[in-house]
N, C-alpha and C positions, 0 to 999 in steps of 0.2 A: 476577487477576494476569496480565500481559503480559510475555512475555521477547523481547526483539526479538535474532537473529540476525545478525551484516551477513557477510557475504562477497561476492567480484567476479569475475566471469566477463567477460573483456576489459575493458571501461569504464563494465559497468554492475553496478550496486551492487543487492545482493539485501537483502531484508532476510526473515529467516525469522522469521514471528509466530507464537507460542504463546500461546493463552490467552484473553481476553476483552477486546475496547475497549468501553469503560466512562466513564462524570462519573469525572474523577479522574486519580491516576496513570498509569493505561494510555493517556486519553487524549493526557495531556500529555504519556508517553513518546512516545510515536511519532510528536508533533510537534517535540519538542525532536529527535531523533535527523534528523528529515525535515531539519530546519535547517542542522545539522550537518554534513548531506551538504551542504547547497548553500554553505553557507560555506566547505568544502574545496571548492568546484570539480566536486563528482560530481552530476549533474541528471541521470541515468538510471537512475532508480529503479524497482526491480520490487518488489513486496510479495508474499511469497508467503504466503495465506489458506488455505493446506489447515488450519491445526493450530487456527485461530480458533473455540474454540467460541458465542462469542458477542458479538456488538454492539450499544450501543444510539443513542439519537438524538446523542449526544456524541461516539460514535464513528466513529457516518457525519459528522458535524460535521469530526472532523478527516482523516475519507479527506476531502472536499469540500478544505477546505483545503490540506490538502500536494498535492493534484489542482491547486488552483490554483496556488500558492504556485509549485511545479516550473516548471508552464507561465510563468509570468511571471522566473522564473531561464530563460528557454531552453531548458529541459527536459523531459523527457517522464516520467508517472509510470502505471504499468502494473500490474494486478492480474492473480493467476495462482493457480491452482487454487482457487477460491471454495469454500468448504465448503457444503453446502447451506443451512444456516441462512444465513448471511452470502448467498448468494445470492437465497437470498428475501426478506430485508432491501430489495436494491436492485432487487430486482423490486418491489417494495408500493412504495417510494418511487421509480420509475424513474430512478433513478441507473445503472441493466445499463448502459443505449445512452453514459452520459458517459464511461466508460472502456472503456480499451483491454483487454480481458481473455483469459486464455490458458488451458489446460486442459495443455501442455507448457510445461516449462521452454526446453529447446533452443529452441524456436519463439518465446517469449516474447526472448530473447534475442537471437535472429535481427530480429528487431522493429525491434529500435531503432538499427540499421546504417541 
């Protein structure tokens, strides 16, 4: 199960993750929500990955995608506090270097100014 967060610190939109991206709902949630942002207007999106305890190839599928999706809205989409599983994910499939990634919030945020 996946509970997606949103809150905004100046004009970029947080989304706090709990839980697993997954084949299925979790993945489709946080693509449908990713959309959502860009249909109101908000392309500065931060994900924050501390609470993620697990991903699998459907859920790197839709970080790739709202990574692109952002980028082609004019936007920029950022990852912040990777759990270590979720970190080694994108290490084995070198996905680390495509994103912008942050270990603070404040910093992360400061980012996208």
């Amino acid at each position: 199960m996946l509970t997606i967060t949103e809150r905004t610190i100046d004009d970029v939109t947080i989304l706090d993750l709990d839980g697993s991206i997954r084949l299925g709902d979790e993945e489709s949630r946080l693509r449908e929500t990713i959309k959502g942002l860009l249909d109101a207007g908000r392309n500065k999106i931060l994900l924050n990955m501390e609470k993620v305890d697990y991903i699998d190839s459907s859920g790197i599928g839709a970080l790739v995608y709202s990574f692109t999706t952002v980028r082609r809205h004019g936007g920029q989409l950022k990852l912040m506090k990777l759990s270590d599983r979720v970190q080694d994910v994108l290490t084995l499939t070198k996905l680390l270097s495509v994103f912008d990634i942050f270990n603070n919030e404040e910093e992360a945020v400061r980012s996208f100014m």
